[in-house]
C-alpha positions as CSV (number, residue, x, y, z in Angstrom):
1,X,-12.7,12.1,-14.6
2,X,-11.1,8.7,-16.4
3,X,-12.4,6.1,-16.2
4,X,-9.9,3.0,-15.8
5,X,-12.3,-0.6,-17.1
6,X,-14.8,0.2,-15.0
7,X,-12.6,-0.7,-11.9
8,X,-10.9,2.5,-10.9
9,X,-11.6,6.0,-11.8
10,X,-8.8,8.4,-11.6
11,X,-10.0,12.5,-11.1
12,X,-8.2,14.4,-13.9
13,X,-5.6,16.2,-10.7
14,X,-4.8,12.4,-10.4
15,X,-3.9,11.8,-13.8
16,X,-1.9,15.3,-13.7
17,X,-0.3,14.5,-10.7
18,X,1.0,11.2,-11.8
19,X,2.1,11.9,-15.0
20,X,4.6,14.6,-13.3
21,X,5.4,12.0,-12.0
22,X,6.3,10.0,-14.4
23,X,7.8,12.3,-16.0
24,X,10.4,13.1,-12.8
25,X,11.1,9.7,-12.2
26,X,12.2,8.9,-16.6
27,X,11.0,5.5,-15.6
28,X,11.3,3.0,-19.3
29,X,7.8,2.5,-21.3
30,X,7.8,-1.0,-19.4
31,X,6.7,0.8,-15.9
32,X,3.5,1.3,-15.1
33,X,1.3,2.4,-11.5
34,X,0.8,-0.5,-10.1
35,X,-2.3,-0.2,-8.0
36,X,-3.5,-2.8,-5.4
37,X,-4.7,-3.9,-1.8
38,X,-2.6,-5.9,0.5
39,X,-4.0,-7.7,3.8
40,X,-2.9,-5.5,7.0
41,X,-3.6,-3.0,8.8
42,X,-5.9,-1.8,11.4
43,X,-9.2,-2.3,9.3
44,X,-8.2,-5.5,7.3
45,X,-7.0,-4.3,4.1
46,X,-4.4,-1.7,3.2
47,X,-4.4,-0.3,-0.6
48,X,-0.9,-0.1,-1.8
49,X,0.3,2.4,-5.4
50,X,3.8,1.8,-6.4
51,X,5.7,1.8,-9.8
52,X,6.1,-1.7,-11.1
53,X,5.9,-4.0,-14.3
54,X,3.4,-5.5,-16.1
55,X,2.3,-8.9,-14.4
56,X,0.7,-11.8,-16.1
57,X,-3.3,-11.3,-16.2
58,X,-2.9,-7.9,-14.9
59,X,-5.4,-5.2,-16.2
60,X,-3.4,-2.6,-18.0
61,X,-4.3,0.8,-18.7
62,X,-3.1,3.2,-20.9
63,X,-3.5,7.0,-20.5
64,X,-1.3,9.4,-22.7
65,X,1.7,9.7,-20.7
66,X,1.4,6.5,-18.0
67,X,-0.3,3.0,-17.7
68,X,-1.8,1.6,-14.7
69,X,-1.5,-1.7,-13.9
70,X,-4.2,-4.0,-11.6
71,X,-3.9,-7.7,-10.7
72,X,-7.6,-9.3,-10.7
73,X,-7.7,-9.8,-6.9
74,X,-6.8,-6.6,-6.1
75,X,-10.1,-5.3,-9.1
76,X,-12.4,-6.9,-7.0
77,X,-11.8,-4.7,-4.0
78,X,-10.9,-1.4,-6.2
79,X,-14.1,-1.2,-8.1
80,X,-15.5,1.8,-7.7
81,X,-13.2,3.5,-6.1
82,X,-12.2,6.8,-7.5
83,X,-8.3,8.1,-7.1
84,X,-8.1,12.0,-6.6
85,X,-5.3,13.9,-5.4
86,X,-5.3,16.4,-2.8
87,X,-3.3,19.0,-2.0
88,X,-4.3,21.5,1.3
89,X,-3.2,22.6,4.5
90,X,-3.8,18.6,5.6
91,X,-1.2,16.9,3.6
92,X,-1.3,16.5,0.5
93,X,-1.2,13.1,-1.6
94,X,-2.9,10.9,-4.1
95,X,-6.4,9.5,-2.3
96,X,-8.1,6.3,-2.8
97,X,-12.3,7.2,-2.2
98,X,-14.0,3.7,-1.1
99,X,-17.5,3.9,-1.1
100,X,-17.5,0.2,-0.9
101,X,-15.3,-0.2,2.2
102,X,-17.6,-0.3,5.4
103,X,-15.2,0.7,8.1
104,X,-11.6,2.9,7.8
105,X,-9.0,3.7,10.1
106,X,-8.8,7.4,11.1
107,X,-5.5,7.6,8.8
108,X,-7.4,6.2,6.0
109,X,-5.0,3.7,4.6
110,X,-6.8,0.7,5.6
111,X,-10.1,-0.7,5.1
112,X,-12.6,-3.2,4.9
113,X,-15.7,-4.5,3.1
């Protein structure tokens, strides 16, 4: 696993995942994952992942092939969580793994602490 600041750890199918990616999408050097959580939602809070720009006093990043980018309200809720990416006869998609959050919706997009 990577480690993103001590905020965010990302498993290394993440990191492979998302630098496919990247690399589909021929996004400019500028772009970034933009990782974040967003009132809403059936628990409270919602995490939201999206390509995006670098924002002023954002926490930036940098793995070989792709930056991530997280805006210091949304670090207080990610730390600790760990981004993984699953694949499997349920779906298959990048994860976020809370072991802060003390209750989830069943779809487990939503959360609170």
């Amino acid at each position: 696993m990577s480690e993103i600041s001590q905020i965010v750890e990302l498993t290394d199918k993440a990191i492979d995942h998302i630098a496919e990616i990247f690399a589909k999408e021929n996004k400019g050097l500028d772009y970034g994952l933009r990782l974040g959580v967003v009132g809403g939602g059936c628990s409270g809070l919602n995490y939201s992942i999206d390509f995006g720009q670098v924002k002023d006093n954002d926490n930036i990043i940098e793995f070989s092939s792709f930056k991530v980018f997280i805006d210091p309200k949304s670090s207080i809720y990610l730390k600790g969580v760990t981004l993984d990416y699953k694949d499997g006869l349920n779906g298959k998609g990048l994860v976020f793994v809370n072991p802060n959050a003390k209750n989830t919706c069943g779809c487990g997009e939503s959360f609170s602490v």
